[in-house]
C-alpha positions in Angstrom: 0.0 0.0 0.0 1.2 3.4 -0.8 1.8 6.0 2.1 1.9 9.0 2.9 3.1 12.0 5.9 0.7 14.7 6.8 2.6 17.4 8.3 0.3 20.0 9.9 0.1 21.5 13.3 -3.8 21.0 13.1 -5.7 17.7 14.2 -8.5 18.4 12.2 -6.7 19.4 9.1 -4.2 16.4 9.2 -7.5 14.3 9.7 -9.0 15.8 6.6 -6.2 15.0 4.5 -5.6 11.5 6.0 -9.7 10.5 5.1 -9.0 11.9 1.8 -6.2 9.9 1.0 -7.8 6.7 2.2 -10.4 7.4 0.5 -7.9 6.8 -2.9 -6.2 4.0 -1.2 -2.9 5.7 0.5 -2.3 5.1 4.1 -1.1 7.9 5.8 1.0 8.7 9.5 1.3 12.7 10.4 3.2 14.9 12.5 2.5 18.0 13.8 5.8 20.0 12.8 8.6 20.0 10.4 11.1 18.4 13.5 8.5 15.3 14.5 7.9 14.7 10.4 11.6 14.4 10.0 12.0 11.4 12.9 9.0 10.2 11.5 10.0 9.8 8.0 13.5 8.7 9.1 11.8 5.7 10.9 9.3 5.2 7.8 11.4 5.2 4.3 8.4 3.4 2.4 6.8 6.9 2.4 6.1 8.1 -0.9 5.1 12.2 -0.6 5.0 13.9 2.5 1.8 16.8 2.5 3.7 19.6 3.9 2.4 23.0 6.2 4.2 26.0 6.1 3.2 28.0 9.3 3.9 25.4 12.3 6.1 25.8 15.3 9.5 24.2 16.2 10.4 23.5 12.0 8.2 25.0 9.7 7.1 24.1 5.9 10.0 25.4 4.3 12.7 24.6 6.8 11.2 21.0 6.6 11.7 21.0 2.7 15.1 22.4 2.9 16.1 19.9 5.5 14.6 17.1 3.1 16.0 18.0 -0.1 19.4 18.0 2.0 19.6 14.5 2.7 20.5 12.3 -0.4 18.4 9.1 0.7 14.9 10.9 0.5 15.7 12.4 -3.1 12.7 10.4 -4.5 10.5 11.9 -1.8 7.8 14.1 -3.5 6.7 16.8 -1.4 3.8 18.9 -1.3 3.4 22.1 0.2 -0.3 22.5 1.4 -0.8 26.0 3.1 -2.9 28.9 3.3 0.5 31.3 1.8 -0.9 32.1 -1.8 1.6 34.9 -2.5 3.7 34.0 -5.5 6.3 34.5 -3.9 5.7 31.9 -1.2 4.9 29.7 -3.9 7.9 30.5 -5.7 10.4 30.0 -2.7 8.7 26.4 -1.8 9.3 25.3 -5.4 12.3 26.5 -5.4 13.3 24.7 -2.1 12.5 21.7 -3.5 8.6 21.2 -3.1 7.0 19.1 -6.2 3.6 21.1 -6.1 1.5 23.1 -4.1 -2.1 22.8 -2.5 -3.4 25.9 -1.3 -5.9 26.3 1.3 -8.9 25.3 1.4 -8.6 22.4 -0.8 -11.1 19.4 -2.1 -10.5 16.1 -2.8 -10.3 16.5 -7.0 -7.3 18.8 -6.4 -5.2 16.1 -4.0 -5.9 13.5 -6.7 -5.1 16.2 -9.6 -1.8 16.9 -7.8 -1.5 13.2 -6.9 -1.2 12.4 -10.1 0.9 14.5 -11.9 3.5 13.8 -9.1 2.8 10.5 -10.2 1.6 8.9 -7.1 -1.9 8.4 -8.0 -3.1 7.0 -11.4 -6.0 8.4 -12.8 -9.3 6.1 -13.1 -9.7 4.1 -16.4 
């Protein structure tokens, strides 16, 4: 089964995500900061993208992202910033930090499998 890491500082929002992706057949684990996802993902290299938060306490988003794109054994890791920052030039530093896409907040479920798939972790339905 495919998985997935919900980084958010919010119960209810990591919940959101996590019955969404069940929904499409992805287990999921969270964390609630950029410092608890990193021990988390270091004890769980089958995950495949990692739904990142920008504003959190301890590590945020893009401190998280750096830190990832860092390490050489989580290159394959697609990560995807999912945030209420809509300035472009939030959007352009994730990206540029090594995020795959962006979700911005509020969200549905069409646009996690849209972005899903073109990071090629879901396949779209026959």
């Amino acid at each position: 089964m495919k998985r997935a890491l919900i980084i958010d500082d919010s119960g209810t929002v990591r919940s959101i995500i996590a019955k969404m992706l069940r929904s499409m057949g992805i287990e999921s684990i969270q964390a609630k900061d950029g410092q608890e996802a990193y021990s988390t993902l270091t004890e769980n290299p089958d995950v495949l993208v990692a739904f990142v938060d920008w504003n959190m306490p301890i590590m945020n988003g893009l401190q998280f992202v750096h830190l990832v794109r860092e390490q050489s054994g989580f290159q394959s890791l697609k990560l995807v910033m999912v945030t209420t920052e809509t300035e472009i030039e939030q959007v352009t530093k994730a990206l540029d930090a090594g995020a795959d896409e962006y979700i911005m907040k509020p969200f549905t479920q069409e646009i996690f499998r849209d972005k899903l798939e073109l990071i090629g972790i879901f396949e779209p339905e026959a």
